[in-house]
C-alpha angles and dihedrals in degrees: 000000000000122000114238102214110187103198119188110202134142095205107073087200089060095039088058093038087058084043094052095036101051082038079070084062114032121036109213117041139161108197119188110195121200136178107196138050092252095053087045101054086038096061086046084052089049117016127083081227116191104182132014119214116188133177102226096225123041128158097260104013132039131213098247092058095056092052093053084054100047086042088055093043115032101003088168087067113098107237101202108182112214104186139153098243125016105174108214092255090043089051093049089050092061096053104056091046086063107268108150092215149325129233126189107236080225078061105050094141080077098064096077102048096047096041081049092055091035087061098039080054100047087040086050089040087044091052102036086057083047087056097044090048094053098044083052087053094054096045102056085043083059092049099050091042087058098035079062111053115080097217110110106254137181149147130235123195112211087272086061084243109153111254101170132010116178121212094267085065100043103045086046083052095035091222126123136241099255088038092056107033113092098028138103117276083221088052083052112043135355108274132212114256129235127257111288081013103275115138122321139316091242093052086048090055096043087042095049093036090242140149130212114220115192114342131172128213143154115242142172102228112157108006092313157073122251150147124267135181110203133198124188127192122178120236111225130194105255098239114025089033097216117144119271097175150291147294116209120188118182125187127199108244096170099114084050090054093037094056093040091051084050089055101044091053098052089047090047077043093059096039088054094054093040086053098045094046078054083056116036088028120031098018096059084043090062097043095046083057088049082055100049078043095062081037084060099042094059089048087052103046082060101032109030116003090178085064093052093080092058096046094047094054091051089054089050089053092047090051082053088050101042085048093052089045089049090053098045082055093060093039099064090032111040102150121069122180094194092043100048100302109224105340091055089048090049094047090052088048088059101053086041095062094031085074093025092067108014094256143122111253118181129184120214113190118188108159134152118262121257099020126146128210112188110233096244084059103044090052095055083052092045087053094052093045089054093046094046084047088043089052098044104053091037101043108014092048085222117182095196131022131179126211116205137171123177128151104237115178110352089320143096116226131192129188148182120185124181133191086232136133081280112209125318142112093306094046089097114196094343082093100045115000129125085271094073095047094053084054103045069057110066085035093058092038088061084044093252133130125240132205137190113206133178127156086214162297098337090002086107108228138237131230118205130182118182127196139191121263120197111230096265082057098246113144106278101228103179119249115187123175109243085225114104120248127305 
């Protein structure tokens, strides 16, 4: 590609002497060579010029003055003056107001080398400003990209100071860009614990070296309480790969609760009415039929004795159905406030399970006087409570397990430990089974957390499943307006 060399000289022999000496140097040039200030500011008009040459004193223009012009115009052009005297203040001077170089025309073995380095500068200049633009570009592509999408983002460095919140935070927060870079995430929003309660969450995966991959929990962001599913993936340095920081994303997963509450209450709903119509309906019809039976037997012991032996064994069969109808009841509706609520569903799940599987079963209430669990969420714990003592007895081989619930601390927890293998390579499905998920379920569905702990194979494990209290201490069952953030 030529080289489009604008020189502005008033001697036409120097002017040939600057051309012959830097063709020495680059092959294809197109040199364009003025003598005025008009012709001068005409060719950087027209011409695609590459490199400017100027003499610094001419009769009616003067080399300063053209590099003002050239600096105001095409600053990325190189101005190299080549003059007869420059003076070393002069020199200097034109330096700082932005020449690239000088060069004596008694020193012309100098043109080439510096034009040469002049060029590899402004190419490197010229590249450097390519590259800047384009990381610009991309950076405000990756803003918008993240200003658009609803789930909850930010970046954390390893101080837990904030280094990015997109739209969807700030507006949940109502804080503004300049007001939330730069804290810390803690001094912002309320921020999940670690494990055992030291530090954050953030810091313990930094710390560990962890990631969190899809975990649900019920905050208060914004004024309000809603569900979000989180997800947490550690920053490293690119060549040394120690963490730098970390990347959290939270979606609202609030609708998706919402309608899956709604679903599980009309199902416990119609478990409740189909056990009680077992119970108010079926159950006294039968019960009504046990007593004409014992009507009939005593007709039967006076009037027709070979008939005794019959009527007996149908009663017999009725008790075993009256019982059965009286155990699907309970089953589909465990939980009843007026007979015990939860604790006296749990202690009759004990004993239940004590005889079911040969085990001791024990229950260990401790909760707090006067509170009150809603019957949609007791039965969710009560469900919970029946799948850890199932698994345990099926797939731990516990000899003993213990049942507790208390209310420690503005929760409600309830427990269920076993003797048991504990968890290891030999558990089988007690770690990680469907069991466990129905039961992350029900947990998630109350708003709770629940958690699965064994020291080890032999060492039994403990379910726990905590759950929110409200500060009167009535069972905090979560209740979210359907309606998007404010």
């Amino acid at each position: 590609m030529p080289l489009n060399v604008l020189h502005l000289e008033d001697d036409p022999l120097d002017a040939e002497l600057v051309r012959a000496e830097l063709s020495t140097h680059l092959d294809d040039l197109r040199w364009r060579h003025v003598t005025s200030e008009a012709d001068y500011r005409r060719a950087l008009e027209e011409g695609d010029v590459g490199l400017i040459l100027a003499d610094y004193s001419l009769p009616q223009f003067d080399g300063l003055s053209a590099l003002d012009i050239a600096r105001a115009e095409r600053p990325q052009i190189p101005f190299i003056f080549v003059s007869g005297a420059l003076g070393e203040e002069i020199a200097i001077e034109t330096l700082k107001r932005g020449a690239t170089d000088y060069v004596l025309k008694d020193r012309l073995r100098r043109l080439g080398p510096a034009v040469q380095r002049a060029l590899a500068e402004a190419h490197e200049r010229t590249e450097r400003q390519r590259a800047e633009r384009e990381l610009e570009a991309q950076r405000s592509l990756l803003e918008a990209l993240i200003n658009s999408i609803p789930d909850l983002i930010y970046a954390v460095d390893r101080s837990e100071r904030v280094l990015l919140a997109n739209r969807a935070l700030l507006e949940i927060i109502d804080r503004g860009n300049a007001e939330t870079l730069g804290q810390r995430l803690d001094s912002i929003i309320e921020t999940p614990r670690a494990p055992g309660g030291r530090g954050t969450e953030d810091d313990y995966l930094m710390r560990t070296g962890n990631a969190l991959v899809s975990r649900e929990r019920l905050r208060k962001l914004g004024g309000e309480m809603r569900w979000y599913s989180t997800t947490k993936a550690l920053l490293r340095d690119p060549v040394t790969r120690d963490v730098t920081g970390l990347v959290g994303v939270s979606r609202d997963v609030t609708s998706t609760r919402l309608l899956e509450q709604e679903l599980s209450e009309i199902s416990n709903r119609e478990q409740r009415r189909i056990g009680s119509d077992l119970h108010d309906g079926l159950g006294q019809e039968l019960t009504g039929l046990s007593l004409m039976l014992k009507g009939i037997e005593s007709a039967a012991e006076r009037e027709a004795p070979q008939l005794v032996a019959q009527v007996v064994r149908a009663r017999e069969v009725l008790t075993q159905a009256i019982e059965s109808t009286r155990a699907l009841a309970r089953g589909l509706a465990p939980v009843n406030l007026e007979r015990g609520g939860l604790p006296a569903a749990l202690e009759h799940l004990a004993r239940q399970c004590s005889s079911l599987y040969g085990l001791s079963c024990e229950y260990r209430g401790a909760l707090n006087p006067g509170l009150t669990i809603e019957e949609a969420a007791a039965t969710h714990l009560y469900r919970i409570a029946q799948e850890a003592i199932a698994n345990a007895a099926k797939h731990g081989h516990a000899h003993m397990i213990i049942v507790s619930l208390s209310s420690p601390a503005n929760s409600l927890l309830l427990e269920v430990r076993d003797d048991g293998r504990g968890i290891g390579p030999e558990a089988g499905p007690q770690g990680n089974g469907i069991g466990l998920k129905l039961m992350e379920y029900r947990s998630r569905i109350i708003g709770g957390e629940i958690s699965v702990n064994s020291p080890g194979p032999g060492g039994g494990t403990t379910v726990s499943c905590s759950c929110p209290l409200s500060p009167s201490g009535r069972f905090l069952r979560p209740r979210v307006r359907q309606s998007g953030r404010k």
